[in-house]
Backbone as a ProteinNet text record, in pm:
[ID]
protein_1_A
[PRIMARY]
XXXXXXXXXXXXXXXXXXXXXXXXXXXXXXXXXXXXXXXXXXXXXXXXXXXXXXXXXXXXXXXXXXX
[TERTIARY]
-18537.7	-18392.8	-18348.3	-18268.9	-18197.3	-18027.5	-18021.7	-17871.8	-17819.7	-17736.3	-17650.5	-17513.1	-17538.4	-17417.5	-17305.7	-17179.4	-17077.3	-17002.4	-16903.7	-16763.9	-16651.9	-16603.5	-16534.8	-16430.5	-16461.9	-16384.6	-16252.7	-16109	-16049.4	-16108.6	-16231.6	-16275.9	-16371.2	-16318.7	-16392.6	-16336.3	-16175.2	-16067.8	-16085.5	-16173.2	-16226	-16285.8	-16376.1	-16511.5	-16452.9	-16335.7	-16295.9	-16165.2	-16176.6	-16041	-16073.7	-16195.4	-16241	-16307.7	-16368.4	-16425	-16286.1	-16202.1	-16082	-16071.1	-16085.7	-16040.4	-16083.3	-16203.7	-16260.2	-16212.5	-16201.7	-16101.7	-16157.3	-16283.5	-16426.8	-16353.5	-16317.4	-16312.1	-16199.1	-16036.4	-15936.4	-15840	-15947	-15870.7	-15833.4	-15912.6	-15882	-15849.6	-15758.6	-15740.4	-15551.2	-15540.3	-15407	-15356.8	-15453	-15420.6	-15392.3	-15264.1	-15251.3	-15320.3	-15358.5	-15434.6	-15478.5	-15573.4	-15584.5	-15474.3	-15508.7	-15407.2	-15489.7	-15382.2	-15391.1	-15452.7	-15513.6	-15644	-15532.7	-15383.3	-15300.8	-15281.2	-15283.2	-15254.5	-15404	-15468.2	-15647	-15661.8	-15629.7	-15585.9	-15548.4	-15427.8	-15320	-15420.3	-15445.4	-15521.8	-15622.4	-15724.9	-15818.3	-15789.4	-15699.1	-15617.2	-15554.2	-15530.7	-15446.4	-15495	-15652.2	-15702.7	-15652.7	-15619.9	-15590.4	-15734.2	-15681.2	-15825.4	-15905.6	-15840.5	-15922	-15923.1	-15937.7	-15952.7	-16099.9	-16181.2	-16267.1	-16320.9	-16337.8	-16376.1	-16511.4	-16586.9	-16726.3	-16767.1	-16861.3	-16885.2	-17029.3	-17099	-17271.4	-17267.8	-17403.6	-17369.2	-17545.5	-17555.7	-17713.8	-17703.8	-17794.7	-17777.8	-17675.5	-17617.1	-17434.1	-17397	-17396.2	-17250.8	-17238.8	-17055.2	-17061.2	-17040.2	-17102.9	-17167.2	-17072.5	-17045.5	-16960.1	-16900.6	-16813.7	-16711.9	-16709.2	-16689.3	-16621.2	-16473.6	-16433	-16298.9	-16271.7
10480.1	10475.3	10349	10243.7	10140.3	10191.6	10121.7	10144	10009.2	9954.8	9851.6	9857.6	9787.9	9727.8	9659.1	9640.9	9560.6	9549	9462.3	9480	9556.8	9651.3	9704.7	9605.1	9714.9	9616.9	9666.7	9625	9711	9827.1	9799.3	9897.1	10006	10001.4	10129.5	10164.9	10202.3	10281.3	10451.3	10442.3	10594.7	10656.3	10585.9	10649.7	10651	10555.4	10649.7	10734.4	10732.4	10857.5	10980.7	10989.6	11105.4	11181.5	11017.7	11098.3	11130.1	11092.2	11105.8	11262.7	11313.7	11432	11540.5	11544.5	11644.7	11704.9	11807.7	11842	11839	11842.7	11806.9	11693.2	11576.1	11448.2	11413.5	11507.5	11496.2	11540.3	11697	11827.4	11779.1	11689.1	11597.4	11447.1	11386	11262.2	11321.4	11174.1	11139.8	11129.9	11089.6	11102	11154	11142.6	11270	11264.8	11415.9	11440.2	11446.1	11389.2	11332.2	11213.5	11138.6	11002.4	10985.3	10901.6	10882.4	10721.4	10734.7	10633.1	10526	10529.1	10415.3	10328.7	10428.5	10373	10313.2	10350	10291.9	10203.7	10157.3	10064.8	9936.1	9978.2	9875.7	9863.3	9907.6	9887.5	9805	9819	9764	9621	9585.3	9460.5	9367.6	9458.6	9375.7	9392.2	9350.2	9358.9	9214.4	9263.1	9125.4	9026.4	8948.9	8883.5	8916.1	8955.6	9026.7	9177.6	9222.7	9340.1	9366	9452.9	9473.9	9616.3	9641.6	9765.5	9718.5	9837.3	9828.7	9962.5	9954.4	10059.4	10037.7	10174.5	10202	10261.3	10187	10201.7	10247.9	10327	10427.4	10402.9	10321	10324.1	10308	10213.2	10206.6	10260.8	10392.7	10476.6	10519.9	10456	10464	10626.1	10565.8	10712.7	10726.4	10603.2	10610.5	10505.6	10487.6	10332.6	10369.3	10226.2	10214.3	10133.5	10155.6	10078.8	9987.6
5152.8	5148.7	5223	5143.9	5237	5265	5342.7	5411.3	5421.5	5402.8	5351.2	5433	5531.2	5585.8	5575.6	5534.1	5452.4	5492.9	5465.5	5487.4	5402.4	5434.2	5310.2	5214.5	5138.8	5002.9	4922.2	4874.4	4814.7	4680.4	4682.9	4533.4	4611	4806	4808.5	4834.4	4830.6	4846.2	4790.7	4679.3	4648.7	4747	4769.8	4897.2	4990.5	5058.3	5162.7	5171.7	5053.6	5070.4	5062.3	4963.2	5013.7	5142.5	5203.2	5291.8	5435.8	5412.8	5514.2	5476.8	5345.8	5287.4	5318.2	5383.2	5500.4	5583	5577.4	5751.2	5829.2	5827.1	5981.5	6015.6	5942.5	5981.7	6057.3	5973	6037.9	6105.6	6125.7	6262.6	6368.9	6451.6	6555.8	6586.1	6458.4	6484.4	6489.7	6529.8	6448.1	6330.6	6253.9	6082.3	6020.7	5972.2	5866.2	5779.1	5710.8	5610.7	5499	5385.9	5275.8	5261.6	5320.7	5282	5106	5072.6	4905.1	4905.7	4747.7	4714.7	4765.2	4675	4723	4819.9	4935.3	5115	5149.3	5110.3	5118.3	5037.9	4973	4854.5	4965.3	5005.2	5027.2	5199.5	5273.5	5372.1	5362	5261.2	5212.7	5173.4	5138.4	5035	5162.7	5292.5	5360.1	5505.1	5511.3	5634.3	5699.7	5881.5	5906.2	5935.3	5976.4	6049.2	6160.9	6263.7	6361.4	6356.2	6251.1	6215	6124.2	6169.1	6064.5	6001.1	5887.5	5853.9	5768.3	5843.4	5799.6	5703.9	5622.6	5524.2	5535.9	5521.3	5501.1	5395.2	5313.1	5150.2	5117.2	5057.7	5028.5	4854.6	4837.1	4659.3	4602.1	4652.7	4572.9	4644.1	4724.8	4720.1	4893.1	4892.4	5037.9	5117.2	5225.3	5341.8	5423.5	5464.7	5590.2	5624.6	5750.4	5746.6	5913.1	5920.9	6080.6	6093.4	6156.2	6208.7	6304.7
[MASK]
+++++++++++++++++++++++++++++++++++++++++++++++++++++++++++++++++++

């Protein structure tokens, strides 16, 4: 199994919207819950520069992200 380190991209706005869509993930944040592909979209599209979001990717398909 490789694991693939990246920078996220606006076309993984799927992968992480679902994984926001968990309630494991978002019982204890601030986030409100199931944000839409849209707002992940537009996040994705409008990272600043000293901002980075990272994604771990298993055969194509992403696992997980950092912020």
């Amino acid at each position: 199994m490789k694991i693939e380190i990246r920078h996220a991209e606006p076309e993984d706005a799927d992968a992480l919207q679902a994984i926001h869509a968990d309630e494991a993930l978002y019982t204890n944040t601030l986030q409100l819950p199931m944000p839409s592909k849209t707002l992940w979209r537009k996040r994705l599209t409008d990272i600043p520069d000293n901002m980075y979001i990272l994604v771990a990717e298993i055969e194509g398909e992403v696992w997980g992200f950092r912020l």
